[in-house]
N, C-alpha and C positions, 0 to 999 in steps of 0.2 A: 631261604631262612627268614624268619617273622621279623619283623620291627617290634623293639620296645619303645614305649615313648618315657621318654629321659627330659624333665624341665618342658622344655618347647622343640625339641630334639627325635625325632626317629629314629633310632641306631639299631644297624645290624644285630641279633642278638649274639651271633658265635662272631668272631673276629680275628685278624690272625698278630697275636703278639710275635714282635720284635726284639726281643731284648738278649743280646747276645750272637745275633746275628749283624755279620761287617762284612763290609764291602759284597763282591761279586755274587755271594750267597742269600745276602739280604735281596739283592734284586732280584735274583732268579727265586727265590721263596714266595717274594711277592708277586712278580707276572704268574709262578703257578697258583698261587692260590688265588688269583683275578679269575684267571683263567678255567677255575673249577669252580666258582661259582660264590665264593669271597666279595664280598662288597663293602669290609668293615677293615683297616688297617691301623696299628697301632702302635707308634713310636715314643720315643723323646730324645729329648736333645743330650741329656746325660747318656742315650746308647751309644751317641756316636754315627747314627747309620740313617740320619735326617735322608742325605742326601741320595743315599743307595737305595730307600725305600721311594722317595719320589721320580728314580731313574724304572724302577721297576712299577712304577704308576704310569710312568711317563708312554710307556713299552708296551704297557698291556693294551689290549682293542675295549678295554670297559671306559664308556664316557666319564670321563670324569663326576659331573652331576649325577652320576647313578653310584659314586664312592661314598664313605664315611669315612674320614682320615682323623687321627685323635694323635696329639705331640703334648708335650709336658715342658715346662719350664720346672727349675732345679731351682734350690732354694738360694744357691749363689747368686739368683737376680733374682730375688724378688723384691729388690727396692724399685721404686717406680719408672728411673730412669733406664736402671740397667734391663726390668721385664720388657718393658716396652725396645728398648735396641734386643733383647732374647726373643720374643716375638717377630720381629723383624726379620731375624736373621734365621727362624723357623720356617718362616714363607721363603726365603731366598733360597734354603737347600731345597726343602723340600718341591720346589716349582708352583707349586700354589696356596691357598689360606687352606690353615685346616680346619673343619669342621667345628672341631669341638679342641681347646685348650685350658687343660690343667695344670693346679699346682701340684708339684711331685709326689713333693714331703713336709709337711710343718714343722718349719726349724722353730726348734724353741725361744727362738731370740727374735723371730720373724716381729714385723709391723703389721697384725693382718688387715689394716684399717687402709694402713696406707698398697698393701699390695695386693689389697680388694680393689681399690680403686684404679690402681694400674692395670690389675686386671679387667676391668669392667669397660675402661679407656681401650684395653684392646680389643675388645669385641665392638663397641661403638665406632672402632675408627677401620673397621674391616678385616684385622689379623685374624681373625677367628669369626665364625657364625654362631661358636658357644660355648659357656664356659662352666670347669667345675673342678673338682679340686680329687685329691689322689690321697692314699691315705693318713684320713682325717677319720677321728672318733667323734663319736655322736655331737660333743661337747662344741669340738673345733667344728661339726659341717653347723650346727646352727647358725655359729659367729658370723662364719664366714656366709653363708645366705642371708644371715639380715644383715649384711655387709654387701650385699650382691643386686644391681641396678636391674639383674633380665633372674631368670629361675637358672638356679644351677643345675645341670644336664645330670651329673656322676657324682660319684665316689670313688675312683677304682683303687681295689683294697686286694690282700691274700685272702682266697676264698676258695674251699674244697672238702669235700667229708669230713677231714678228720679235721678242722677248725669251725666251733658254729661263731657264727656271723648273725644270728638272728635280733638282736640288739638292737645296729648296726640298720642292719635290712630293714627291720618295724620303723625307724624314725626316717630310713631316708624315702620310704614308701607313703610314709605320712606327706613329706614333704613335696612329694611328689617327681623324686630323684628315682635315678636307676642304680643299682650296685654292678659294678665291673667288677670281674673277676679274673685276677694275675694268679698265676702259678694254679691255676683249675685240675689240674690234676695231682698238684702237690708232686713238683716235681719227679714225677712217678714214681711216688712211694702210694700209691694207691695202687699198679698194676696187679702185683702177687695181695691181695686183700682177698680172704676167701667168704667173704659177705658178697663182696661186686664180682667176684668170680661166678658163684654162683647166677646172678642175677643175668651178669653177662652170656649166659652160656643159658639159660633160658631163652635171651632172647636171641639168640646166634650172634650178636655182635662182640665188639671187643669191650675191655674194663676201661678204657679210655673213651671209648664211644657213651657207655653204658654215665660213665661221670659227667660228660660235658652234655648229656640228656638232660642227667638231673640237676644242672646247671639251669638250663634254657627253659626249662620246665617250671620253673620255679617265678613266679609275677614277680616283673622287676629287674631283673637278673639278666648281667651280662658277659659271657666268658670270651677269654682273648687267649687259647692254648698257641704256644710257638711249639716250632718245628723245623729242622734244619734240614729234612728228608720230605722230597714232594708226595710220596708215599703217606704220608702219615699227616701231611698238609690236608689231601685229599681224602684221605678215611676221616679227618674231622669232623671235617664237615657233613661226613652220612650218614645222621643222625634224622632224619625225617620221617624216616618210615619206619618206628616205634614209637612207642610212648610206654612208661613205667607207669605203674601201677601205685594208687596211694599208700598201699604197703611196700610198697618197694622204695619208695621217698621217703618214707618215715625210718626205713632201714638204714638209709644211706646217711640221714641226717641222725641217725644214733649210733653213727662211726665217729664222732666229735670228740677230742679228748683234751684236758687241760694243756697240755704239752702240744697242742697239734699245730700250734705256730711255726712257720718254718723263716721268714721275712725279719730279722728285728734290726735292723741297723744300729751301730753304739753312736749317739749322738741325734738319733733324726728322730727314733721310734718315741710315739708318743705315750701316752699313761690310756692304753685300749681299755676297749668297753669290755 
């Protein structure tokens, strides 16, 4: 799978989200998906499952320096004291720094001056090797970049056919940011879609294969599909031997609908692009 370069950052571009996945599952998801050929793993501390995805790091035969591990601090620490002990205690479960750490969500009431700084503090003092922030609209990733001491790597946002993100994607590409993509299949409410049916069944693959294509496809762009079945772990990822066609991109990105947001939390979501 290709590298995107993200800030100062080369990340995996398919990756395997974690969210919802505990205990003995989350590990055995992650040594399969090491072990099929996964090099990108994606957590936070709000899942829960810190320390079951670095057991399932821990286990696989992949060197560590050939991983990309990404964790998230939650907006309950993002005062400078308390991210900095949430960072801390990120490396602790996890068993080593990770790669690249984000903030979750912009809480409305956040300081982001002050917990740009605390963030910046943790990458200078080693908790992370990079940092960037997690659903933030255009407004909030500027602040938080000219608030930011190294280039910010992400944005990971809800990103899939039926939501365009193009806004979004144009200022974080200006910037020289990468866009992560959570919930890439939209929950699978894209499987039964007889647009990607069709396309799917042109290309012999599945409508899940066929989206996280035109995910990967797309400059910039990075998708992080979970999976709680090793099956479907390892069909993710087998996407390399196609490519969609510029009409077939332009079909999938005219599945967009106002309503196609699925993500909105009461209290966290902010005023999107």
């Amino acid at each position: 799978m290709h590298r995107v370069q993200a800030g100062d950052a080369r990340v995996p571009a398919l990756g395997l989200g974690t969210y919802g996945l505990n205990g003995r599952t989350a590990t055995e998801m992650v040594r399969e998906a090491l072990a099929a050929g996964y090099r990108h793993v994606d957590t936070a501390r709000m899942y829960g499952n810190e320390a079951e995805v670095g057991r399932g790091i821990a286990e696989s035969a992949v060197p560590r320096a050939d991983l990309f591990v990404t964790t998230k601090i939650w907006p309950d620490d993002f005062r400078a004291d308390a991210l900095t002990a949430a960072a801390q205690d990120s490396v602790r479960r996890l068993g080593t720094e990770p790669d690249l750490l984000l903030l979750h969500w912009p809480a409305p009431d956040m300081d982001l001056e002050e917990t740009m700084g605390a963030l910046n503090a943790a990458r200078t003092s080693g908790l992370a090797a990079h940092i960037g922030v997690s659903n933030f609209p255009t407004a909030l990733v500027a602040r938080a970049a000219d608030l930011a001491d190294s280039p910010l790597a992400v944005d990971q946002v809800e990103y899939h056919p039926y939501l365009d993100q193009s806004v979004l994607l144009a200022e974080l590409r200006r910037r020289g940011m990468a866009l992560t993509a959570y919930c890439p299949i939209a929950k699978g409410r894209v499987l039964d879609d007889p647009v990607l049916g069709d396309i799917a069944a042109a290309h012999g693959h599945t409508v899940a294969q066929v989206v996280l294509r035109w995910h990967v496809q797309q400059a910039g762009v990075i998708a992080i599909p979970r999976s709680s079945k090793a099956e479907r772990v390892r069909a993710n990822l087998a996407i390399e031997d196609f490519a969609l066609s510029e009409d077939e991109m332009a079909a999938i990105h005219g599945l967009a609908r106002p309503d196609g947001r699925i993500i909105e939390p009461a209290g966290l979501a902010p005023a999107w692009d």
